[in-house]
N, C-alpha and C positions, 0 to 999 in steps of 0.2 A: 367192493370193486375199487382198484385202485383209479383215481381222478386223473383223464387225460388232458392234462394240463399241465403246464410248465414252460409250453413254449419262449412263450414271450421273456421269462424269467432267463431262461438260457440264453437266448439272443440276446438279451441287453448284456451279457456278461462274455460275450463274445464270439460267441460258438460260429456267427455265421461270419468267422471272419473266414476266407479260401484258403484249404491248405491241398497240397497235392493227394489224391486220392489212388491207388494205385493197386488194381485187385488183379489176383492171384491168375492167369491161367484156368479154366473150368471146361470142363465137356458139358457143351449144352445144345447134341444135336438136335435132342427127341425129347419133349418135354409130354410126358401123358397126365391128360388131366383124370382125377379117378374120384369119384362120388363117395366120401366119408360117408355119406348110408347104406353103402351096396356091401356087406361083408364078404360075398365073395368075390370083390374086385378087390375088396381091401388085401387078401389073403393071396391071389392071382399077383398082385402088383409088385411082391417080393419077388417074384423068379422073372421076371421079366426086364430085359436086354436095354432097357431106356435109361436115357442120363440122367434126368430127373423123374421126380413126380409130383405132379400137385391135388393134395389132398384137400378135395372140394368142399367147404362148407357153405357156398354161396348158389348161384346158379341151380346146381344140379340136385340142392334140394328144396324140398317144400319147407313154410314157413311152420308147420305143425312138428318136422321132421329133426329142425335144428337140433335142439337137446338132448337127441337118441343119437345124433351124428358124430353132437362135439364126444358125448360116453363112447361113442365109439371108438374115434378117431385117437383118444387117453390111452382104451384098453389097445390098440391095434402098438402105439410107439412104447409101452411099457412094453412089448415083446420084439420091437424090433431090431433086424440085425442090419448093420451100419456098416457092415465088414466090408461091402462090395463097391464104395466109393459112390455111390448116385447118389446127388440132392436131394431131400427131402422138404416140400417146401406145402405149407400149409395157407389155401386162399379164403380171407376171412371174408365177412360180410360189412358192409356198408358202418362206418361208428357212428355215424347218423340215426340207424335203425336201433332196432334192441336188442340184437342180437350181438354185434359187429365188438362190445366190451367184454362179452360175455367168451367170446371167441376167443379174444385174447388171454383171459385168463387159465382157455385151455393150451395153448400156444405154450404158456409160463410150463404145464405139466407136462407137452411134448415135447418142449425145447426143440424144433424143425432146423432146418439148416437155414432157413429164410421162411416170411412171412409175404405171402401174395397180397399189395392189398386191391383191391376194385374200384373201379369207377374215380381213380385217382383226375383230379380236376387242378390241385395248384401242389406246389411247393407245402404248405402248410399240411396235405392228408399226408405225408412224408414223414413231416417233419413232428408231428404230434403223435403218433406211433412208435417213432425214432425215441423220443424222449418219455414215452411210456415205459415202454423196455427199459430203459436206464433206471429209469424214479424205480421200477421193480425189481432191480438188483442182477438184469442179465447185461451184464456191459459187454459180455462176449457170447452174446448170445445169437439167436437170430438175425439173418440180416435183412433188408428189406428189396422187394419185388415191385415194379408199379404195372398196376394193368392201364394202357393206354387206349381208354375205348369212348371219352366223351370229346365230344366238340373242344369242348376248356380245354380240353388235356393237350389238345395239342395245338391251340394257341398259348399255351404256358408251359409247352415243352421244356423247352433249353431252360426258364426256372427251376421247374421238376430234375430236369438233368444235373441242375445245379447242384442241388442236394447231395448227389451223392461227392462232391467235393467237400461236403463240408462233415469237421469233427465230428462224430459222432450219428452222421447221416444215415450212415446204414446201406444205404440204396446202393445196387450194385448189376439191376436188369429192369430193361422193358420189357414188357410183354405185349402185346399188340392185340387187341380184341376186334375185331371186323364186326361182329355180329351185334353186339351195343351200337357201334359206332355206324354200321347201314341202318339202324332201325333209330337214333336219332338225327341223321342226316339224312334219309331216304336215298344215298347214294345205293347206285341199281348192283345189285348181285351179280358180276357179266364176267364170265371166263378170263381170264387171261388180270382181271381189276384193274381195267385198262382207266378206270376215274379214281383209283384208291392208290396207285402208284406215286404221285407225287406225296400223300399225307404220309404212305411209308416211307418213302427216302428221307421224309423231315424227321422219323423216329428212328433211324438209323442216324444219321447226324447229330442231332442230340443227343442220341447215347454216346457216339464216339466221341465226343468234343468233351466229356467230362469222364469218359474210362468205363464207359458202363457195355454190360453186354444187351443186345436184343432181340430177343426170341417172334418170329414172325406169327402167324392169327391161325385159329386152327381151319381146317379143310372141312367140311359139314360131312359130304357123299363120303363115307370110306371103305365104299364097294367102289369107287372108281376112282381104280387103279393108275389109271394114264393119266389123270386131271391131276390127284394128288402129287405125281411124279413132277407135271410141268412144272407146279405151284412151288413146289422145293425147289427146280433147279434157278427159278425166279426169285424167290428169297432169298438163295446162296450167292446168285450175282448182286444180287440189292445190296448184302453182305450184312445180311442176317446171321446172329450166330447158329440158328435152330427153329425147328418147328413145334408150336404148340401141339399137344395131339390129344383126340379123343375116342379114339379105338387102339388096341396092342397091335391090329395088324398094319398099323401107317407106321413102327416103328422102326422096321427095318430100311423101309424106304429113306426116312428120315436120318436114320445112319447112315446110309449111303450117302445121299444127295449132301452134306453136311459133312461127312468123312475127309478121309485123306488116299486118293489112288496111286496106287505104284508111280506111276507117269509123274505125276504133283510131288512126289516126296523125291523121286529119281531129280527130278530138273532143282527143287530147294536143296538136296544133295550138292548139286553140280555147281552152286551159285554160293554155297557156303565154303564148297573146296577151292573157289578159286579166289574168292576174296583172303583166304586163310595160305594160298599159294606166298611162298617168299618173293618172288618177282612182283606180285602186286601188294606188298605192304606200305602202307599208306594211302593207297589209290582209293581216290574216291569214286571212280568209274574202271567198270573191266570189260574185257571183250570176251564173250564167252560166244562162240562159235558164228559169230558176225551182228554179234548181239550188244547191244552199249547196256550193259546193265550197272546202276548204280548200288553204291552203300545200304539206299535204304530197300531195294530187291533184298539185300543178303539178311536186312532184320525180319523182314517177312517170312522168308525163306526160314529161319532161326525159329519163330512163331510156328510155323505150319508143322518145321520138325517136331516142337517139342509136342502139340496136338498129336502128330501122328505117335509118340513116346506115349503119351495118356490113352489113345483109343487102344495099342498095346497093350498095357495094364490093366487096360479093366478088360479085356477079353481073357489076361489069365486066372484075373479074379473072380470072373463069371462061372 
């Protein structure tokens, strides 16, 4: 087992000094979480319509079950096909635990597009994973995920956030877990998470202040249809990029609610054509149909196109 250590050597030599960090555009309406023990989830989860997936080594299995999971999760990416552009991101277990190194070295054999990790609490579970990956020869390899589900985590947010500014960081999404985080806080399970809305808009804010994406907590019930629906159109205004998910049939939902509609792409159309209009070059302010819209409408608007270009392509890739 490679030694996860190094941090401290890195940091003195500079690493954590800020440099701009500045990641790509992603589809990440529908994130389905899939149990590396369930072989026919594993085999289900190729034909299936979601942006990502996170192949489960933690949660959703038992501690007798790990070692059958990581062989599996090996044999499952030694065959898989990458052709259709979805994330493939693998959620490790605790490096605290016994398992959680072990994990990693099947990581090394999958090579995932990113590594989930759990129960992230500071800057450090970040950043010691960051520079594992490195010490093992993948400098372009996996990138890093934080699952945001304990108290610490999100008083050492925008620390955590930090990270992904920095060389060799890695980190590039929150994930938001509810279900840790109401069973260490006993905040109440209540429709609408009319007490859980402020602790999301802080992990919304912390991602966007250092360029990171952030995927909202999953939905538990997913026979019901109408609660899931609310809950996406409430994370899409929180300005989540996407929903965790743990059944295939919240996934359509999930592209929708997270999508791009006619109406939304017609009006970023209209707002890119008139800033690009000859009478208004230079204007920092336009009038589009009684409407003051500024400059930065028209980068938004630029954004939303290019999403709507992406959720296009992968529907012919599908």
């Amino acid at each position: 087992m490679r030694a996860l250590a190094g941090c401290d050597k890195a940091r003195q030599k500079g690493r954590m000094n800020r440099t701009p960090h500045h990641h790509p555009l992603r589809l990440r309406r529908s994130v389905l979480s899939v149990p590396a023990i369930n072989p026919r989830a594993l085999t289900k989860s190729a034909s299936l319509d979601c942006d990502a997936i996170i192949f489960d080594l933690e949660d959703s299995v038992l501690p007798e079950k790990k070692a059958e999971a990581r062989a599996a999760l090996v044999a499952h990416f030694s065959t898989l096909d990458r052709s259709a552009g979805r994330e493939h991101v693998i959620r490790i277990n605790p490096l605290d635990g016994p398992d959680g190194a072990l994990d990693l070295e099947a990581v090394l054999d999958c090579m995932p597009d990113a590594v989930l990790l759990p129960k992230v609490s500071e800057p450090q579970d970040v950043l010691t994973v960051a520079d594992w990956l490195s010490e093992a020869g993948a400098d372009d390899g996996p990138r890093l995920w934080a699952m945001i589900e304990t108290a610490a985590s999100l008083l050492n947010l925008a620390a955590i956030a930090e990270t992904g500014r920095t060389r060799g960081g890695r980190l590039d999404c929150f994930v938001v877990g509810l279900n840790d985080l109401r069973k260490e806080t006993g905040i109440a399970d209540i429709p609408g998470r009319p007490f859980l809305v402020p602790l999301l808009l802080q992990a919304v804010v912390a991602a966007r202040a250092c360029g990171l994406d952030v995927i909202d907590s999953v939905f538990n019930d997913f026979v019901d249809e109408d609660g899931f629906a609310a809950e996406c159109r409430q994370g899409r205004q929180m300005g989540f990029d996407g929903k965790m998910l743990i059944h295939p049939t919240q996934i359509a939902g999930a592209n929708a609610a997270y999508g791009v509609t006619e109406a939304e792409a017609a009006e970023a159309l209209a707002i890119v054509a008139a800033f690009g209009a000859p009478g208004n070059a230079g204007n920092a302010v336009v009038n589009i149909a009684g409407r003051m819209v500024e400059k930065l409408h028209a980068e938004q608007a630029e954004r939303l196109l290019a999403k709507a270009d992406l959720i296009n392509e992968r529907k012919k890739n599908a």
